[in-house]
MIKEKOL-131068 format. One record per residue (C-alpha): residue in one letter; z, y, x; residue number from 0. Coordinates in Angstrom, 2 decimals. Layout:
a,Z,Y,X,NUM
...
! end
This chain:
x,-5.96,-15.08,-4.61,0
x,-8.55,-13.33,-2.82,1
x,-7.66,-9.82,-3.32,2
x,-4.40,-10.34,-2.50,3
x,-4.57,-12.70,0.28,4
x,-2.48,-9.82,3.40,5
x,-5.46,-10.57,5.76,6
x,-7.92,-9.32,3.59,7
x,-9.23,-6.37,4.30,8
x,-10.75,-5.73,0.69,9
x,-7.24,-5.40,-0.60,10
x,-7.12,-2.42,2.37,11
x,-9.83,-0.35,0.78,12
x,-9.66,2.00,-2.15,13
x,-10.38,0.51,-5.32,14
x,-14.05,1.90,-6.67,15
x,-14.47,4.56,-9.32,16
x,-13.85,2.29,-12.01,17
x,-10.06,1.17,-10.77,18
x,-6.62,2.82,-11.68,19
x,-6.18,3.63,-7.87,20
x,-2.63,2.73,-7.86,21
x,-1.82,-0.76,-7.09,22
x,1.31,-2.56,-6.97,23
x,2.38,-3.76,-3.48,24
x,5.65,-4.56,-1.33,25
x,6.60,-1.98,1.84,26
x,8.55,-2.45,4.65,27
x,11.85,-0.19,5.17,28
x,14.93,-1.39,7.15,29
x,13.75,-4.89,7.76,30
x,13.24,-5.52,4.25,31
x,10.31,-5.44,1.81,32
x,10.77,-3.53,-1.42,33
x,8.47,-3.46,-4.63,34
x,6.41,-0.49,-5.19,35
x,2.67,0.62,-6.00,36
x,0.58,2.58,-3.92,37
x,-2.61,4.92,-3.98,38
x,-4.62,4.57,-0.68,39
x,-6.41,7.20,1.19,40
x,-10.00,7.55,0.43,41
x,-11.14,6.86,4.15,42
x,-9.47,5.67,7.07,43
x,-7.89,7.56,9.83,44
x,-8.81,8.94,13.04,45
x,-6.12,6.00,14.66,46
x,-8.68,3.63,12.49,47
x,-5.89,2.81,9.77,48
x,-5.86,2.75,6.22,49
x,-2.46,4.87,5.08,50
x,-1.70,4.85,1.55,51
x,1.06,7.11,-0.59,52
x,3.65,4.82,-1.66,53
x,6.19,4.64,-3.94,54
x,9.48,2.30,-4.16,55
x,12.90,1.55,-5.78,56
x,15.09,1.44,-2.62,57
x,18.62,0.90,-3.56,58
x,18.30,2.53,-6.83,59
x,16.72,5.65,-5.38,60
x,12.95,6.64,-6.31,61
x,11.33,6.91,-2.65,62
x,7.63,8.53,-2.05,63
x,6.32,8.49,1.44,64
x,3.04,8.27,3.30,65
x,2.55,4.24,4.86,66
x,-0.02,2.88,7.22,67
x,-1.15,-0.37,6.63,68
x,1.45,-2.20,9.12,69
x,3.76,-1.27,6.69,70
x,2.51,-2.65,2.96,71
x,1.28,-5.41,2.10,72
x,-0.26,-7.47,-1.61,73
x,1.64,-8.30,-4.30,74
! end
């Protein structure tokens, strides 16, 4: 359970080299989580967050936008 424990940071950071650098998670949208996958940044932010490019099924429609971590978490 480690790397997908929501408190750990080593499920924040991009995978290494070696990883498929999408990885499935669940984001927050209207109160709700939906299922998706993700493909972080390769370094955090000025604001000191990790923000990742994910993509979800909301409501039957394909959605691609740009998260921070407050917004996704492990699944």
């Amino acid at each position: 359970m480690r790397g997908r424990d929501v408190n750990n940071v080593v499920w924040l950071r991009p995978p290494p080299d070696d990883d498929p650098p999408e990885k499935p998670c669940l984001v927050l949208s209207e109160d709700r989580w939906w299922e998706g996958t993700l493909v972080w940044e390769p370094a955090r932010r000025q604001d000191g967050l990790w923000w990742a490019t994910v993509t979800y099924e909301k409501r039957g429609e394909l959605v691609t936008e740009v998260r921070s971590q407050h917004d996704i978490r492990a699944r």
